[in-house]
C-alpha positions, 0 to 999 in steps of 0.5 A: 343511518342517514338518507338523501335529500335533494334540492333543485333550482329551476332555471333562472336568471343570474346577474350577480355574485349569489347563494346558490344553494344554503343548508343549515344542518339540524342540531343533531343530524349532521349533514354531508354535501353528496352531489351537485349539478349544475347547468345553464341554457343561455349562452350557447357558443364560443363567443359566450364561453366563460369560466364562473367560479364556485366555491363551497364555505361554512360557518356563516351566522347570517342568512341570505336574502332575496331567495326561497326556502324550498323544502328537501326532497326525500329521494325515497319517498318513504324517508322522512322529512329532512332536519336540515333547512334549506335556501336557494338563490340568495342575491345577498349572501350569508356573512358574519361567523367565523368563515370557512372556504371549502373548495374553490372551482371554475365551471366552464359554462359551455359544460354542465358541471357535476361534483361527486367526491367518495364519502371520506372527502367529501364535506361534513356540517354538523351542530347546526353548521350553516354551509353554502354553493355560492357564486362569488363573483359576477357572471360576464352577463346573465345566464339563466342557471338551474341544477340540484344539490343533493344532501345526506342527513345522518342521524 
């Protein structure tokens, strides 16, 4: 059995290299990257256009700072609460582990950026697995960037 949780950052301003998004899965309860969206509502323009990297990594045993802990929302509304933990917006990212990149994309900043994979190529975090969205690298200036993850728990 598994359920879906969201995550959503309202939109805020982005300056430096960030955790977008961190989930630490439950001991027992894998948990599985479901979707992603993101936007940003400041740069408008081709003169603004830029191409930010996102990239997807697990196995950190840190956690981030400077961020929030929001709590996941059960997308039905039923389900119970998420085993999983949840961070977002970590200005200093979570570091130390054996380190895992997952993917590596570019997002065109002019477009909103949605990432929806089948289940069988999609990602799976088990055994209290730390995994992040993060933004490594600087944006050219700020943009003020907002979107949610949503996340399957099994178990």
């Amino acid at each position: 059995m598994s359920r879906i949780y969201t995550i959503p950052i309202a939109p805020a301003g982005l300056t430096a290299v960030q955790d977008l998004w961190a989930i630490v899965s439950g001991t027992n309860r894998p948990t599985r990257l479901a979707g992603l969206h993101i936007f940003q509502t400041s740069d408008v323009g081709d003169a603004a256009e830029e191409i930010v990297r996102l990239r997807i990594r697990s196995g950190q045993t840190t956690v981030g700072s400077g961020g929030t802990a929001p709590t996941p929302i059960p997308v039905n509304a039923t389900d119970a609460a998420a085993q999983f933990t949840a961070r977002i917006n970590d200005t200093t990212q979570a570091t130390a582990g054996t380190i895992v990149v997952h993917a590596e994309m570019g997002w065109n900043i002019r477009v909103d950026r949605d990432f929806w994979l089948p289940p069988s190529y999609t990602f799976d975090f088990t055994g209290a697995r730390r995994w992040t969205i993060e933004i490594p690298a600087a944006p050219a200036d700020s943009l003020t960037l907002g979107g949610t993850l949503w996340v399957e728990e099994f178990g």
